[in-house]
C-alpha positions as CSV (number, residue, x, y, z in Angstrom):
1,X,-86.4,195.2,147.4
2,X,-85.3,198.7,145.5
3,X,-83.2,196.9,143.6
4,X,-85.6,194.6,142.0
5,X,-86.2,196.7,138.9
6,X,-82.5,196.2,138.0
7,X,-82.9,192.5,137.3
8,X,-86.3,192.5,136.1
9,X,-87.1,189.6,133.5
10,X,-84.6,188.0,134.7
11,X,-84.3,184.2,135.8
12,X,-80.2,184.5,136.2
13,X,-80.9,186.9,139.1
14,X,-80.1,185.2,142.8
15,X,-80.9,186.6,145.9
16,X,-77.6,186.9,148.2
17,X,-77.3,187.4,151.7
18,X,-74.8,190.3,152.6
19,X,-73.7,190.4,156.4
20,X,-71.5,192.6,157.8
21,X,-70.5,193.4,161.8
22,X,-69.8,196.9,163.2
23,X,-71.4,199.0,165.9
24,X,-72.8,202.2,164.5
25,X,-76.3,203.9,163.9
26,X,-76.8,203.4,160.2
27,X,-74.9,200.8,158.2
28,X,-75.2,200.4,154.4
29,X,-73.8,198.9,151.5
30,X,-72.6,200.2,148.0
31,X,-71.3,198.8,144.9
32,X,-70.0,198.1,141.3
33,X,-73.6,196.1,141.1
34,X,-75.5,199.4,140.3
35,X,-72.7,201.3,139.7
36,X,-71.5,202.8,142.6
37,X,-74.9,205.3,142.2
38,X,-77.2,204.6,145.4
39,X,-76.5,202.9,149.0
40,X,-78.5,200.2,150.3
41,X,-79.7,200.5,153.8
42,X,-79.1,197.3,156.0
43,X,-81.2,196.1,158.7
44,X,-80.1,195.2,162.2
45,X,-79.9,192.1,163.6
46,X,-82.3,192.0,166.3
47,X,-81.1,189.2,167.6
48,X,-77.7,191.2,168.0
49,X,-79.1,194.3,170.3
50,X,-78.5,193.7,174.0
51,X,-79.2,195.8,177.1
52,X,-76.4,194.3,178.9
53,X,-73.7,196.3,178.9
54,X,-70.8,194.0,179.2
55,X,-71.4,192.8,175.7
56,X,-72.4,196.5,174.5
57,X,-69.1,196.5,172.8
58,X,-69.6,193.7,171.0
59,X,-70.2,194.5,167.0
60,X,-73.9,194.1,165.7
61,X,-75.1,192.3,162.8
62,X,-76.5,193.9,160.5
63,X,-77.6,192.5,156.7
64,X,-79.7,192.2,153.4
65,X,-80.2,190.6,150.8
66,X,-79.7,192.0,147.4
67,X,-80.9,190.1,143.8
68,X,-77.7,190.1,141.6
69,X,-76.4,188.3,138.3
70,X,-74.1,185.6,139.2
71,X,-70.3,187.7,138.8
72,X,-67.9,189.6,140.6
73,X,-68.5,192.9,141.7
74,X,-66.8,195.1,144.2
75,X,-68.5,196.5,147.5
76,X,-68.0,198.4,150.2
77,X,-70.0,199.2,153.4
78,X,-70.8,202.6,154.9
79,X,-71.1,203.1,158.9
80,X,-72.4,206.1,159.9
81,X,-71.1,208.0,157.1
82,X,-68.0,206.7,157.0
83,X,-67.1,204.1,153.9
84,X,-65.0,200.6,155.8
85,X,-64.1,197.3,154.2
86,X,-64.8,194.4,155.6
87,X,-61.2,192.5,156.7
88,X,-63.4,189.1,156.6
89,X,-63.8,189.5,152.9
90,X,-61.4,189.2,149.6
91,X,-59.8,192.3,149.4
92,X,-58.7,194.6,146.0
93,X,-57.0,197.6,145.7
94,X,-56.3,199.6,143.1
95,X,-54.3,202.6,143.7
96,X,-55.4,204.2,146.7
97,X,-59.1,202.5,146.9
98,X,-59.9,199.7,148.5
99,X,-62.7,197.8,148.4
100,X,-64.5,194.3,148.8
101,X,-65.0,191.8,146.6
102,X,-68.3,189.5,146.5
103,X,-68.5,186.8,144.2
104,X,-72.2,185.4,142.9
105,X,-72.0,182.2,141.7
106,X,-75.3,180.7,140.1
């Protein structure tokens, strides 16, 4: 994981599983967990592609897993360019951002 080095030396570091649904080409995921600096590509489900094009409308799964120190951070996710909260997550706002919350418990 890129993100590895962040946590290095570390034994309060736990991996957690981010999943998110939407239909797009590239979805990723940024944060208050390194600052807001880089995005973090996530992977497609493959168990959520289908050729059938009655369900072709339905979103796909995409997730990864990220090694973070047990806290509250804020996230959001980034569909094909374009930055979306999840409305199946805690919500915050402050002024006009919005963003996710994730909580990492120990």
């Amino acid at each position: 994981m890129i993100w590895d080095w962040l946590c290095l030396g570390s034994t309060n570091a736990v991996d957690v599983q981010i999943d998110y649904w939407a239909n797009g080409e590239v979805v990723e995921i940024a944060g208050s967990f390194n600052g807001w600096q880089h995005r973090i590509k996530m992977d497609l489900d493959p168990s959520s592609q289908s050729t059938n094009p009655s369900v072709s409308r339905q979103s796909l799964h995409w997730t990864t897993i990220l090694w973070l120190y047990p806290g509250v951070y804020e996230i959001k996710f980034i569909v094909d360019g374009n930055w979306r909260t999840d409305s199946r997550r805690e919500i915050v706002t402050s002024g006009n951002i919005t963003n996710n919350v994730l909580r990492v418990d120990q």
